[in-house]
PyMOL commands that place a pseudoatom at each C-alpha (Angstrom):
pseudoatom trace, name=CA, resn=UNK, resi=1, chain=A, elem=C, hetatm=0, pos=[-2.225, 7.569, -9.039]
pseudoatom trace, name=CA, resn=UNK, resi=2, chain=A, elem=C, hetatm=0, pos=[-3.168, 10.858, -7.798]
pseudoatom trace, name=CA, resn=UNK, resi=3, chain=A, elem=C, hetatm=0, pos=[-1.620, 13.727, -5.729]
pseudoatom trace, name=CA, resn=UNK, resi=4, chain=A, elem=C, hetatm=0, pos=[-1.913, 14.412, -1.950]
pseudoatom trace, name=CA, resn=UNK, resi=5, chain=A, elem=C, hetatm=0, pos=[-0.377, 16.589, 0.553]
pseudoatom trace, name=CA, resn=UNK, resi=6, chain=A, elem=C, hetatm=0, pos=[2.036, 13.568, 1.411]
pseudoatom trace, name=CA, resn=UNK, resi=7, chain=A, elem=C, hetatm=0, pos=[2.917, 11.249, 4.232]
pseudoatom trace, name=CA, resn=UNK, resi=8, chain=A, elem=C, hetatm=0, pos=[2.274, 13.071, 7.658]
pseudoatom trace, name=CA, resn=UNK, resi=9, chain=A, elem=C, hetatm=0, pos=[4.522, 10.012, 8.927]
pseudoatom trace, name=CA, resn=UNK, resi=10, chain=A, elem=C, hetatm=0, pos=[8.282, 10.133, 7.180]
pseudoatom trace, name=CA, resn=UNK, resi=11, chain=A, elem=C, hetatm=0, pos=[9.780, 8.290, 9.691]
pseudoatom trace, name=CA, resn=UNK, resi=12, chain=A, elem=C, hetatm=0, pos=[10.430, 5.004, 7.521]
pseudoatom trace, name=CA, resn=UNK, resi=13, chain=A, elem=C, hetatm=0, pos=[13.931, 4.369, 7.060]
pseudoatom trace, name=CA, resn=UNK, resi=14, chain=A, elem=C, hetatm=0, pos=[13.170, 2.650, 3.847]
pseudoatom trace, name=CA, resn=UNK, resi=15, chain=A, elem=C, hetatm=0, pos=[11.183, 5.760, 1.768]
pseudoatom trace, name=CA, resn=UNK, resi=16, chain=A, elem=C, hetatm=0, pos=[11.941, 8.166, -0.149]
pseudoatom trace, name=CA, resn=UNK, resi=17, chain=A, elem=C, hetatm=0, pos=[8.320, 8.452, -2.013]
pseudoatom trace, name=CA, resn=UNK, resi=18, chain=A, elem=C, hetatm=0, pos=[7.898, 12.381, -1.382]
pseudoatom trace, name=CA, resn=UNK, resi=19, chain=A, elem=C, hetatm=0, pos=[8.368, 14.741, -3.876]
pseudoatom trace, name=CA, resn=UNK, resi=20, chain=A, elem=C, hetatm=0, pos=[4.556, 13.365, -5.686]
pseudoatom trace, name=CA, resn=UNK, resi=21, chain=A, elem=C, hetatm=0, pos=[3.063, 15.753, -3.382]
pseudoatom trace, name=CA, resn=UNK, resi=22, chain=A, elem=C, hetatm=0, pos=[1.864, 19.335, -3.007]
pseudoatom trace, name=CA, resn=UNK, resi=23, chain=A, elem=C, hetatm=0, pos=[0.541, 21.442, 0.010]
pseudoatom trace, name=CA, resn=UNK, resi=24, chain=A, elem=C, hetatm=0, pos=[-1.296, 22.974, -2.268]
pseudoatom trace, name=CA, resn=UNK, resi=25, chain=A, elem=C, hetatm=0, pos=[-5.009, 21.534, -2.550]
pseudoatom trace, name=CA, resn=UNK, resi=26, chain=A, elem=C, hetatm=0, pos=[-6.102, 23.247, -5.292]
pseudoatom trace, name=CA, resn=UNK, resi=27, chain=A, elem=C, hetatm=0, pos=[-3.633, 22.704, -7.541]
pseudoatom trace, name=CA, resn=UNK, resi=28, chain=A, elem=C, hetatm=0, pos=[-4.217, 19.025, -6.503]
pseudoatom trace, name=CA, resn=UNK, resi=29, chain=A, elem=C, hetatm=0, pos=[-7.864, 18.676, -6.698]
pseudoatom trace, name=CA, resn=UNK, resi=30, chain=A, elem=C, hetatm=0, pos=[-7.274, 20.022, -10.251]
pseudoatom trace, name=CA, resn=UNK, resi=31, chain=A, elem=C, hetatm=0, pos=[-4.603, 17.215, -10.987]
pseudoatom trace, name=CA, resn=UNK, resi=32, chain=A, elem=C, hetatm=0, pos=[-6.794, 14.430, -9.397]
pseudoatom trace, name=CA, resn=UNK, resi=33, chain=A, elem=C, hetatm=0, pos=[-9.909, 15.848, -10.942]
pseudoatom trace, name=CA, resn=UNK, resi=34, chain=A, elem=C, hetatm=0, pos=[-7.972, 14.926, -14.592]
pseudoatom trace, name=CA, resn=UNK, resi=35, chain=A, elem=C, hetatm=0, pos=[-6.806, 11.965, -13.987]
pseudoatom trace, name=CA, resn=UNK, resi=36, chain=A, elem=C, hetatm=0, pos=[-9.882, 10.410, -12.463]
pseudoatom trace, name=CA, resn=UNK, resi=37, chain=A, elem=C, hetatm=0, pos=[-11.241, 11.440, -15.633]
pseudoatom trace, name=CA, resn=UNK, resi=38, chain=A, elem=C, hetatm=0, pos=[-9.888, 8.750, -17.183]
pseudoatom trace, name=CA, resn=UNK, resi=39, chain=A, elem=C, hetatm=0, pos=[-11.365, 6.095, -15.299]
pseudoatom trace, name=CA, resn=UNK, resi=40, chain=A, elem=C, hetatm=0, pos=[-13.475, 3.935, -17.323]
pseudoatom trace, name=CA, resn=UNK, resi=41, chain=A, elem=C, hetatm=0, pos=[-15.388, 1.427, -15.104]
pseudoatom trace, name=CA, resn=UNK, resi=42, chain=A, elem=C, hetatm=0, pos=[-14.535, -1.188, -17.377]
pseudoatom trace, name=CA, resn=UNK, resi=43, chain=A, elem=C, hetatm=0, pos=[-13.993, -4.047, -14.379]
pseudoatom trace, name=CA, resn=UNK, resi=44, chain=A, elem=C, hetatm=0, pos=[-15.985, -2.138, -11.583]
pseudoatom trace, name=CA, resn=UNK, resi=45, chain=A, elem=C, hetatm=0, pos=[-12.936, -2.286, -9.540]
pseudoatom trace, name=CA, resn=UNK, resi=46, chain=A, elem=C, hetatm=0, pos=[-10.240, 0.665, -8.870]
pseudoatom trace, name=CA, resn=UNK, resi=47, chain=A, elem=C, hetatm=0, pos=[-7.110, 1.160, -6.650]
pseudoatom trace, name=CA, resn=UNK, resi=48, chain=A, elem=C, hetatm=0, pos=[-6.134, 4.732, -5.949]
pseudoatom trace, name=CA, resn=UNK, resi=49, chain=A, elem=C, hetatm=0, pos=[-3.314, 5.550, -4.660]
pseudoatom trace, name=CA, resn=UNK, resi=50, chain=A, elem=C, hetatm=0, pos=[-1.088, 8.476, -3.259]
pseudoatom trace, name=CA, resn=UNK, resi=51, chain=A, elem=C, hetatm=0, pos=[2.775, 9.121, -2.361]
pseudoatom trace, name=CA, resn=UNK, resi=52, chain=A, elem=C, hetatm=0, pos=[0.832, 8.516, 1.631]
pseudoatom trace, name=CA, resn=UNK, resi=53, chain=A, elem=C, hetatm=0, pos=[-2.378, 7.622, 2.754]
pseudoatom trace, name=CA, resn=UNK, resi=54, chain=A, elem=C, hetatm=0, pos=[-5.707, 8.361, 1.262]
pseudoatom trace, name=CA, resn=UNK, resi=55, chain=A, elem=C, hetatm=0, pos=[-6.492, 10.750, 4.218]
pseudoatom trace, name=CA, resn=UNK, resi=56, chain=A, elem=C, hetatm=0, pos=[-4.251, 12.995, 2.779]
pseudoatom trace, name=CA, resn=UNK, resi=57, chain=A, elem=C, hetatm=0, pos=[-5.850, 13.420, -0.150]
pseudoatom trace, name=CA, resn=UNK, resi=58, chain=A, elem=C, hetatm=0, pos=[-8.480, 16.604, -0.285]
pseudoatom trace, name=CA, resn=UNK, resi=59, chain=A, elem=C, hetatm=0, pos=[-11.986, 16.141, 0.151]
pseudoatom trace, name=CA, resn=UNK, resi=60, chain=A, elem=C, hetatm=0, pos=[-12.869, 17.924, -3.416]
pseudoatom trace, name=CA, resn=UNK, resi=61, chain=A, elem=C, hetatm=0, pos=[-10.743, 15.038, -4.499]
pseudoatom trace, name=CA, resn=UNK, resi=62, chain=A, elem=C, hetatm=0, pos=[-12.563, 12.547, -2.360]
pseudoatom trace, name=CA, resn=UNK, resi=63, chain=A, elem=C, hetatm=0, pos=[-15.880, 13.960, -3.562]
pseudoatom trace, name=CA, resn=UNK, resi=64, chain=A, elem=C, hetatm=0, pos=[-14.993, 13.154, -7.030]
pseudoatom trace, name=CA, resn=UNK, resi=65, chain=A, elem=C, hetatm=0, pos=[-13.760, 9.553, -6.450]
pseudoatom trace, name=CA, resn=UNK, resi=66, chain=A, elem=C, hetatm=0, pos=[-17.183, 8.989, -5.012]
pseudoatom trace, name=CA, resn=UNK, resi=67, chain=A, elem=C, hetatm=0, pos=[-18.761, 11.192, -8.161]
pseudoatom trace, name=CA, resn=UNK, resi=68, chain=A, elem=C, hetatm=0, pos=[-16.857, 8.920, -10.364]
pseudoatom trace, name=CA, resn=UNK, resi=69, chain=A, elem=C, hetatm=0, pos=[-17.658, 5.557, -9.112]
pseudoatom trace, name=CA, resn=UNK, resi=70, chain=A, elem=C, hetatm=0, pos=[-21.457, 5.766, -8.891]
pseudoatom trace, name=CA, resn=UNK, resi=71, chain=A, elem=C, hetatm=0, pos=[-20.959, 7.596, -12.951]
pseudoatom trace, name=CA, resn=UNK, resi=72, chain=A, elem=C, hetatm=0, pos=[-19.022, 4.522, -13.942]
pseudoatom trace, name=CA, resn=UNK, resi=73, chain=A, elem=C, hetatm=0, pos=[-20.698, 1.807, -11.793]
pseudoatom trace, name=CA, resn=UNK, resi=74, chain=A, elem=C, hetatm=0, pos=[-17.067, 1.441, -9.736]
pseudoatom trace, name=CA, resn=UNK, resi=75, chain=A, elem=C, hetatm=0, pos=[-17.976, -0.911, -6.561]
pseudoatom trace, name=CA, resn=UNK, resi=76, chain=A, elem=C, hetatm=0, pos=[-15.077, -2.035, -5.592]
pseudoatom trace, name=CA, resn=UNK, resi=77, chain=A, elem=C, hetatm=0, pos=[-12.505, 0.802, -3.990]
pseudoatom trace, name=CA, resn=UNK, resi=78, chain=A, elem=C, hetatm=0, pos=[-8.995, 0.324, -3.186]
pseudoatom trace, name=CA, resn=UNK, resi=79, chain=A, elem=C, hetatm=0, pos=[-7.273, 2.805, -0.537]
pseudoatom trace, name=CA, resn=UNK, resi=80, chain=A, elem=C, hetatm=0, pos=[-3.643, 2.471, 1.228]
pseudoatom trace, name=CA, resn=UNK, resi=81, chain=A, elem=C, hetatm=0, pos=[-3.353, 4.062, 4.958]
pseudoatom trace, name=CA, resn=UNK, resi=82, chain=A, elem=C, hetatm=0, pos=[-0.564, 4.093, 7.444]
pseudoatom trace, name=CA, resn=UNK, resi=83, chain=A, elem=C, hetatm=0, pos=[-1.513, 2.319, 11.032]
pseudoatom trace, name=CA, resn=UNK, resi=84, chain=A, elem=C, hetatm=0, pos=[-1.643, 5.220, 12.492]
pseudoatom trace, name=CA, resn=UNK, resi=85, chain=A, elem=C, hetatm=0, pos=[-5.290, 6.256, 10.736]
pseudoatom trace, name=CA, resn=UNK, resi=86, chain=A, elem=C, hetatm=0, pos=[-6.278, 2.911, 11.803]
pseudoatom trace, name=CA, resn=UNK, resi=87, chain=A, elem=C, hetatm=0, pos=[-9.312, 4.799, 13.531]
pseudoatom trace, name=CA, resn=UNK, resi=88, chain=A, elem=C, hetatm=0, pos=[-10.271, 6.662, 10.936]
pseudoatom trace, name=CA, resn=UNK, resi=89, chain=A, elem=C, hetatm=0, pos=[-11.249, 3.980, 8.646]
pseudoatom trace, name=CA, resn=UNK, resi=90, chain=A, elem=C, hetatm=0, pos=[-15.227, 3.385, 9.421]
pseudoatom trace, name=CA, resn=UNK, resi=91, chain=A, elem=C, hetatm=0, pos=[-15.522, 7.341, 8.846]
pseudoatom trace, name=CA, resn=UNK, resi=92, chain=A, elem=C, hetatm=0, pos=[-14.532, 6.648, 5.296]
pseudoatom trace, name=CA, resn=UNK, resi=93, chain=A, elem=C, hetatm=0, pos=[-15.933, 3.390, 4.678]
pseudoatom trace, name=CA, resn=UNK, resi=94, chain=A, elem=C, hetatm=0, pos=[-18.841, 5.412, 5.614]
pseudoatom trace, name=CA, resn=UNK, resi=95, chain=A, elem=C, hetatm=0, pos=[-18.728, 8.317, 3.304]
pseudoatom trace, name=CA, resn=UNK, resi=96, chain=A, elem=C, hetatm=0, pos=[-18.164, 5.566, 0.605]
pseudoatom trace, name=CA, resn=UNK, resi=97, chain=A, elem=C, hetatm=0, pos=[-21.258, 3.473, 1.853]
pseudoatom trace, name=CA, resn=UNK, resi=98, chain=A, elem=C, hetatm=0, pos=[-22.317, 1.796, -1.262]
pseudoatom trace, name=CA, resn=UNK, resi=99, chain=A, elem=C, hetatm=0, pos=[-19.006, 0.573, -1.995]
pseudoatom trace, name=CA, resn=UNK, resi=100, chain=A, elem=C, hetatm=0, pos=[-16.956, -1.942, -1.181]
pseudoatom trace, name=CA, resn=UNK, resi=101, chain=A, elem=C, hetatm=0, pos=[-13.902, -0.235, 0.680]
pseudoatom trace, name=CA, resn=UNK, resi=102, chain=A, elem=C, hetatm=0, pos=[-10.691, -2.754, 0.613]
pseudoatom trace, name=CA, resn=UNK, resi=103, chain=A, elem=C, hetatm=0, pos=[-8.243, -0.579, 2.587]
pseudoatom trace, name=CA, resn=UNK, resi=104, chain=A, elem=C, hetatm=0, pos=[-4.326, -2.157, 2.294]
pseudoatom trace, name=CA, resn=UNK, resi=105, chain=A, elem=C, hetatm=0, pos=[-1.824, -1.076, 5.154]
pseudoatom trace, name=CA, resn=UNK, resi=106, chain=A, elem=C, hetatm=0, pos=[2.161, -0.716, 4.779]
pseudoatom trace, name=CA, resn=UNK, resi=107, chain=A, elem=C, hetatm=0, pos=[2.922, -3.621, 7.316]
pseudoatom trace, name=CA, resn=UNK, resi=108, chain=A, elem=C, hetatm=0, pos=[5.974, -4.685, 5.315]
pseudoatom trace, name=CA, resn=UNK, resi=109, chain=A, elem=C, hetatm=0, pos=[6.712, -7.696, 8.127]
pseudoatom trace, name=CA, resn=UNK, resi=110, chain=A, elem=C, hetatm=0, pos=[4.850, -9.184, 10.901]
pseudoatom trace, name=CA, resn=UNK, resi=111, chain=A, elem=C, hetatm=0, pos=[8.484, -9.213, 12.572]
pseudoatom trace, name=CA, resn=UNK, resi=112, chain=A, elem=C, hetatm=0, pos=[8.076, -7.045, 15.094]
pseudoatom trace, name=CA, resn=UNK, resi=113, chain=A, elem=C, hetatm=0, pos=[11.995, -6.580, 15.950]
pseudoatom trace, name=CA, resn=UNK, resi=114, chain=A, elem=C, hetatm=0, pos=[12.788, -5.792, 12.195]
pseudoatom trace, name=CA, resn=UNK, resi=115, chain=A, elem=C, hetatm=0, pos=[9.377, -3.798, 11.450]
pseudoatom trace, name=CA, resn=UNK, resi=116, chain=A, elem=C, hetatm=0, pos=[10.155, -1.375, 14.465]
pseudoatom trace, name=CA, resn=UNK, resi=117, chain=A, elem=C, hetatm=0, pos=[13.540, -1.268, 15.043]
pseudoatom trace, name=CA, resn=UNK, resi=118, chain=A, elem=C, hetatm=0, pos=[15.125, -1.290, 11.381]
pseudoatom trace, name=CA, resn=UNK, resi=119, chain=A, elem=C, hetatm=0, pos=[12.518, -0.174, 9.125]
pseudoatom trace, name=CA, resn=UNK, resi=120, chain=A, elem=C, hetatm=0, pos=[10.888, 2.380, 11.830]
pseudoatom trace, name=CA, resn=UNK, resi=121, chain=A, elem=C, hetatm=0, pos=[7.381, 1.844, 10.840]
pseudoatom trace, name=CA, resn=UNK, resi=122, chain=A, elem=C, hetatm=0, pos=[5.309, 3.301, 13.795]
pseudoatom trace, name=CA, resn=UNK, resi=123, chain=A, elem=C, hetatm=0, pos=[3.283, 0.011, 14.179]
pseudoatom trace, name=CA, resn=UNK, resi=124, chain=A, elem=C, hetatm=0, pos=[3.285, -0.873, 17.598]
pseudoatom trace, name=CA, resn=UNK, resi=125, chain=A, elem=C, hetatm=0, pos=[1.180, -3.780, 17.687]
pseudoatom trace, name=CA, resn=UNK, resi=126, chain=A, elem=C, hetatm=0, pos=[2.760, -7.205, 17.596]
pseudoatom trace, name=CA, resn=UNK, resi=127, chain=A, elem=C, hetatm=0, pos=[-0.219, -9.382, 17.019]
pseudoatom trace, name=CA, resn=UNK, resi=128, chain=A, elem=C, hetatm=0, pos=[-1.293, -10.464, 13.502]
pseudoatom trace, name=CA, resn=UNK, resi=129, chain=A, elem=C, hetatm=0, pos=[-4.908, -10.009, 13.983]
pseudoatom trace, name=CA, resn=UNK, resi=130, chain=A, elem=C, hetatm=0, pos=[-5.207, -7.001, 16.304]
pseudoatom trace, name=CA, resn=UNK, resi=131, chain=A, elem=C, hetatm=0, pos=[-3.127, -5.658, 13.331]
pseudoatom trace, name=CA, resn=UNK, resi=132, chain=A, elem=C, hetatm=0, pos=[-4.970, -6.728, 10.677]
pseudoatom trace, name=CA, resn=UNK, resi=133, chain=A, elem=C, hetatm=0, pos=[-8.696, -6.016, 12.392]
pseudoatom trace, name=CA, resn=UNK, resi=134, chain=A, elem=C, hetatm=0, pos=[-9.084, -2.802, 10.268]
pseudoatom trace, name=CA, resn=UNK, resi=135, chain=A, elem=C, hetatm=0, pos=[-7.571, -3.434, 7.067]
pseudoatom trace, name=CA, resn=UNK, resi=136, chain=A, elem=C, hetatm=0, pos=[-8.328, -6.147, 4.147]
pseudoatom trace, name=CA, resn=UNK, resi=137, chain=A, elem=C, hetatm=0, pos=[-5.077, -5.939, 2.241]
pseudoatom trace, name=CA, resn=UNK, resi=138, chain=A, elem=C, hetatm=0, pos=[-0.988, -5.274, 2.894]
pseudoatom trace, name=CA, resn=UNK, resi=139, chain=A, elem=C, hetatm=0, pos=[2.313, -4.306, 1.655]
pseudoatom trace, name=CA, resn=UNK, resi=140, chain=A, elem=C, hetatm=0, pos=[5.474, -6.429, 2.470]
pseudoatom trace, name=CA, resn=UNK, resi=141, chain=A, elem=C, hetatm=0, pos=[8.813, -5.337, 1.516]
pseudoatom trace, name=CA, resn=UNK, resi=142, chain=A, elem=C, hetatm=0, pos=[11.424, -7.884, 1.059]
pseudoatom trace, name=CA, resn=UNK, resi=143, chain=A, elem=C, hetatm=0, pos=[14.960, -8.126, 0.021]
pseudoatom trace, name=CA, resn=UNK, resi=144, chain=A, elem=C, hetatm=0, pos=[16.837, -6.116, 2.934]
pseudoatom trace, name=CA, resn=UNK, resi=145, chain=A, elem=C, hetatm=0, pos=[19.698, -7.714, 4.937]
pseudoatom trace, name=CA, resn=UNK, resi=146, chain=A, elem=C, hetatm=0, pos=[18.179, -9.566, 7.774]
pseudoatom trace, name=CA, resn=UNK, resi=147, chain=A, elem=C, hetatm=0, pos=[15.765, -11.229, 5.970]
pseudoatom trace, name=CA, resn=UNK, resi=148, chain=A, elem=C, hetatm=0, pos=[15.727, -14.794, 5.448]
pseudoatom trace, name=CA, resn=UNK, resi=149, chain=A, elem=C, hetatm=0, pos=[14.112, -17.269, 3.128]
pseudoatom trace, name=CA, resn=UNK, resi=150, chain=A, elem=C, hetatm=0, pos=[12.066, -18.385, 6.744]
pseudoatom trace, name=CA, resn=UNK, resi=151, chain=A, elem=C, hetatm=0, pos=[10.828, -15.187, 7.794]
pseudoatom trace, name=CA, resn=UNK, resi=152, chain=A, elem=C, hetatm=0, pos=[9.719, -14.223, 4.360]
pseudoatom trace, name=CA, resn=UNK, resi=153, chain=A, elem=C, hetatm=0, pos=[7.841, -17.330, 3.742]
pseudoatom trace, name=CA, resn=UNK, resi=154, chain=A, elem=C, hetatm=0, pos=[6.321, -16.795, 7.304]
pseudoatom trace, name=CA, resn=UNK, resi=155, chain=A, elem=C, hetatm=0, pos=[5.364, -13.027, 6.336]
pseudoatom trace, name=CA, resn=UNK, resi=156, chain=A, elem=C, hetatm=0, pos=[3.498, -14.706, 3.586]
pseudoatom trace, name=CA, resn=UNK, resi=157, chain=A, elem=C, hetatm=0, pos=[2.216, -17.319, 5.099]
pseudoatom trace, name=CA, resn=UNK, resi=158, chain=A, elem=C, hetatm=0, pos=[1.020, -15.000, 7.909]
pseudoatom trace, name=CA, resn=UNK, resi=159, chain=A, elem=C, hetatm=0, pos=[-0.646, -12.400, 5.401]
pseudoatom trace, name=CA, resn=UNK, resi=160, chain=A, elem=C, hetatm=0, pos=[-2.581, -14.493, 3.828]
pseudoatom trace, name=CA, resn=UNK, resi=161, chain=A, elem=C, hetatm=0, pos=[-4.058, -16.020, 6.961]
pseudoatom trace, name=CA, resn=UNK, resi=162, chain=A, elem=C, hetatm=0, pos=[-4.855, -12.457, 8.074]
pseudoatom trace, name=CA, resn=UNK, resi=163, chain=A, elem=C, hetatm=0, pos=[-5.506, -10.482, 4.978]
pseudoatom trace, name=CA, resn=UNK, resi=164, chain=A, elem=C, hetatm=0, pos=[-7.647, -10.993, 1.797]
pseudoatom trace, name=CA, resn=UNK, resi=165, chain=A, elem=C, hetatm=0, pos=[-4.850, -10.128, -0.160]
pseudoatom trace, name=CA, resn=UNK, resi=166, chain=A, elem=C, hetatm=0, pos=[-1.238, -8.714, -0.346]
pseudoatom trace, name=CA, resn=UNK, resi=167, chain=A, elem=C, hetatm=0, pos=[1.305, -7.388, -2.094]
pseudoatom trace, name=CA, resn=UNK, resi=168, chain=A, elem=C, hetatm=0, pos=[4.887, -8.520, -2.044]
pseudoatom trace, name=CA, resn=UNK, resi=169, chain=A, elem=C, hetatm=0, pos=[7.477, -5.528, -2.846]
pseudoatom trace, name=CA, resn=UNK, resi=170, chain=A, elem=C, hetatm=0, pos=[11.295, -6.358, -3.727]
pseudoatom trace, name=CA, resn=UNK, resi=171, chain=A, elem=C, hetatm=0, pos=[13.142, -3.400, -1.949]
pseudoatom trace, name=CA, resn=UNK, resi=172, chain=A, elem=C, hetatm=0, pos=[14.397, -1.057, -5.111]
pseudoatom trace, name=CA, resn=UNK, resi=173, chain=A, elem=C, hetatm=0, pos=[17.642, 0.918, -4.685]
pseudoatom trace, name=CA, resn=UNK, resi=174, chain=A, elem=C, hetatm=0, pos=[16.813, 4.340, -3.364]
pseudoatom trace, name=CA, resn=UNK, resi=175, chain=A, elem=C, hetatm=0, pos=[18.461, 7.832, -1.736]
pseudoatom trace, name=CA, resn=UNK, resi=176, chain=A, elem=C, hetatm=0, pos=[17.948, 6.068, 1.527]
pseudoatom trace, name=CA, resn=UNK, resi=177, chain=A, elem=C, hetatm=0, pos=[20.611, 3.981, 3.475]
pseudoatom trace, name=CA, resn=UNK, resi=178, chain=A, elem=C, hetatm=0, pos=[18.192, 0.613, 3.174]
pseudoatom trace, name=CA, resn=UNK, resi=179, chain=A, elem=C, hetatm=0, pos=[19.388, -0.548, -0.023]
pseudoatom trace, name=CA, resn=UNK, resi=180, chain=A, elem=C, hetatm=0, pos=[18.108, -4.104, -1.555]
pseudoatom trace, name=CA, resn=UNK, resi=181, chain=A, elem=C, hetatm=0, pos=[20.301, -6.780, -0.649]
pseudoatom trace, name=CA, resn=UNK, resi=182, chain=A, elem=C, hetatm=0, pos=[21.182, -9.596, -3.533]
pseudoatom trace, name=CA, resn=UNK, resi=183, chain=A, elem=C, hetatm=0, pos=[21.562, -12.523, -1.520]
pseudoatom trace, name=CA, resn=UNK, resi=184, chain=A, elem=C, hetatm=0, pos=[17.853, -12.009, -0.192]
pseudoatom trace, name=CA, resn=UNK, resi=185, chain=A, elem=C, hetatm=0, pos=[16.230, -11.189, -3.464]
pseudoatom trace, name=CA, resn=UNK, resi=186, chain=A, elem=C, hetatm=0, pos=[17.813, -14.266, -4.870]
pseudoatom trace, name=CA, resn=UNK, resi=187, chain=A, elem=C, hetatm=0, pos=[16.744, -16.143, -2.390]
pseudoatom trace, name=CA, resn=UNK, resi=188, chain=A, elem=C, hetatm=0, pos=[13.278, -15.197, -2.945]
pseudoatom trace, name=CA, resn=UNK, resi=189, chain=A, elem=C, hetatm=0, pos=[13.202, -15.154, -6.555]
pseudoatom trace, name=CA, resn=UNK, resi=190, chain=A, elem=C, hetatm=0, pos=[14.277, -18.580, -6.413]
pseudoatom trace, name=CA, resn=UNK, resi=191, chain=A, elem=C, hetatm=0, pos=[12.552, -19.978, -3.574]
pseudoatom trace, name=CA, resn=UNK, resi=192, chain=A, elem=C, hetatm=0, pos=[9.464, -18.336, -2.717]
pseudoatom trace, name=CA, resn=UNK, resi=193, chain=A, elem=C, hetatm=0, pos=[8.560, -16.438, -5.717]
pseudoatom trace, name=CA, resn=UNK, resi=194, chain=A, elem=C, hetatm=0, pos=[7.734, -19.886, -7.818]
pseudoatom trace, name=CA, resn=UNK, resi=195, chain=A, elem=C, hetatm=0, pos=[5.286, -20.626, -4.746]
pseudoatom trace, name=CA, resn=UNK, resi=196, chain=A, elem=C, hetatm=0, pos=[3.380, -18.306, -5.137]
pseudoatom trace, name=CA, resn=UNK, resi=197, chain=A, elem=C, hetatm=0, pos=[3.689, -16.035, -8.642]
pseudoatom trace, name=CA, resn=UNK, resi=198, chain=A, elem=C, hetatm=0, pos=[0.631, -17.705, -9.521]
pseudoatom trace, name=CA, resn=UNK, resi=199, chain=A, elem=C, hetatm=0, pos=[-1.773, -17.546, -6.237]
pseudoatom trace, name=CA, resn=UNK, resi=200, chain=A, elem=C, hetatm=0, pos=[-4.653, -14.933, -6.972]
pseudoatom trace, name=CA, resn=UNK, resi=201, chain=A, elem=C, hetatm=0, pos=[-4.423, -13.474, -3.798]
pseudoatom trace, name=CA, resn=UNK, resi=202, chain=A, elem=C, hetatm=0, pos=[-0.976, -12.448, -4.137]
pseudoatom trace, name=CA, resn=UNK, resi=203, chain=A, elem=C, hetatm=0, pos=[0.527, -9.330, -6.234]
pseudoatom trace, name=CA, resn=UNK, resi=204, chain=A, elem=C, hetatm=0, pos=[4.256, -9.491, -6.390]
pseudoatom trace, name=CA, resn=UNK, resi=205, chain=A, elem=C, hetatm=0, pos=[6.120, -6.722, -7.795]
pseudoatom trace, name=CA, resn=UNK, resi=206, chain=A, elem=C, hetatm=0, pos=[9.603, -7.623, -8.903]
pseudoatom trace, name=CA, resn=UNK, resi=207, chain=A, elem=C, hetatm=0, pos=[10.094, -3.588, -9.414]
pseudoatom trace, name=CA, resn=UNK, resi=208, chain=A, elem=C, hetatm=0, pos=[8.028, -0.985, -7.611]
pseudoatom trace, name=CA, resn=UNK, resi=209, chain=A, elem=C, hetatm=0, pos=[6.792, 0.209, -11.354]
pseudoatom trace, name=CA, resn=UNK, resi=210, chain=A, elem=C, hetatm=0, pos=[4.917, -3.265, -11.998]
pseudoatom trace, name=CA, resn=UNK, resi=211, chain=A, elem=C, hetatm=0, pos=[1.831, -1.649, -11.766]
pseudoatom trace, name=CA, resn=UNK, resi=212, chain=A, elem=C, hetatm=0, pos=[2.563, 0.584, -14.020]
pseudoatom trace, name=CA, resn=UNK, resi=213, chain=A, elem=C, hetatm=0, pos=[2.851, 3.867, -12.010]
pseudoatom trace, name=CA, resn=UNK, resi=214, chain=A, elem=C, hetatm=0, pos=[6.146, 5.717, -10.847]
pseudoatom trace, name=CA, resn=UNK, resi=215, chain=A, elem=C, hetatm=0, pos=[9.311, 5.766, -12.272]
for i in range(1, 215): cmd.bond("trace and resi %d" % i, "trace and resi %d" % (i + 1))
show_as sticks, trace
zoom trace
């Protein structure tokens, strides 16, 4: 996990993920600069990620992502951007050419309705593919009043028809007024999740620290 200047977008009535970021690029080149020290290569594969989008990371801290993974043979790359750099992705698929760039986008449901008008997410697409043209990967956040066992299994159903993989989030209680909603979770935890817990193509995170980042 590294350090950006954080989400230009903070309109998503759902997140409260900024205080892991700085306006101060030094201090976060420095940061990122350690912890990509770390990386080891081991599985040629590696997800960053940032309290935003990668494009709000700092180019020093670009530079050494791309330093790092031709140093430890990395060929697979993992980034997460909101919609709204949609256009910038070839420019950084570019600057990464010799890698495989798998960019993942914070769709969180392909229902329009509850994407736009209760979680605010600035998408304003409605079609699955035109949606998914520029990314491999997404987010969806369940467990929120509204949601039903249907539209949840259609969310899935509909990611992995249009994405090469996603991740399914269980809404955590947070300083925002979206708040998880029991009957939902259970619901999925006793429905859905059994589906598909063990499909390779699917992440699920029970708690948003399952992959072992954040508190």
């Amino acid at each position: 996990m590294l350090r950006g200047s954080g989400c230009v977008y903070r309109k998503c009535t759902f997140c409260d993920y900024y205080s892991d970021s700085s306006a101060n690029l030094r201090e976060n080149d420095a940061l990122n600069r350690e912890v990509l020290s770390k990386v080891s290569g081991k599985y040629g594969d590696l997800e960053v990620i940032n309290s935003g989008s990668v494009f709000e990371l700092g180019q020093a801290t670009l530079r050494e992502i791309k330093r790092v993974c031709a140093e430890k043979g990395v060929r697979t790359l993992h980034f997460e951007a909101h919609y709204l750099y949609r256009n910038r992705i070839p420019e950084l698929r570019r600057f990464f050419e010799g890698c495989d760039v798998k960019m993942k986008l914070g769709l969180e449901t392909f229902d329009y309705e509850f994407r736009e008008n209760v979680l605010k997410k600035g998408i304003s697409e409605r079609e699955p593919a035109a949606i998914a043209a520029a990314f491999e990967e997404a987010n969806f956040l369940f467990g929120i009043a509204g949601q039903t066992t249907e539209s949840m299994q259609s969310d899935i159903e509909l990611g992995l028809r249009y994405f090469e993989r996603i991740c399914i989030n269980l809404m955590c209680r947070n300083s925002t007024a979206v708040q998880p909603d029991a009957e939902v979770i259970r619901s999925f935890t006793e429905r859905l999740y059994p589906l598909y817990r063990d499909d390779p193509r699917v992440d699920i995170l029970l708690n948003n620290t399952d992959f072992g980042v954040g508190d």
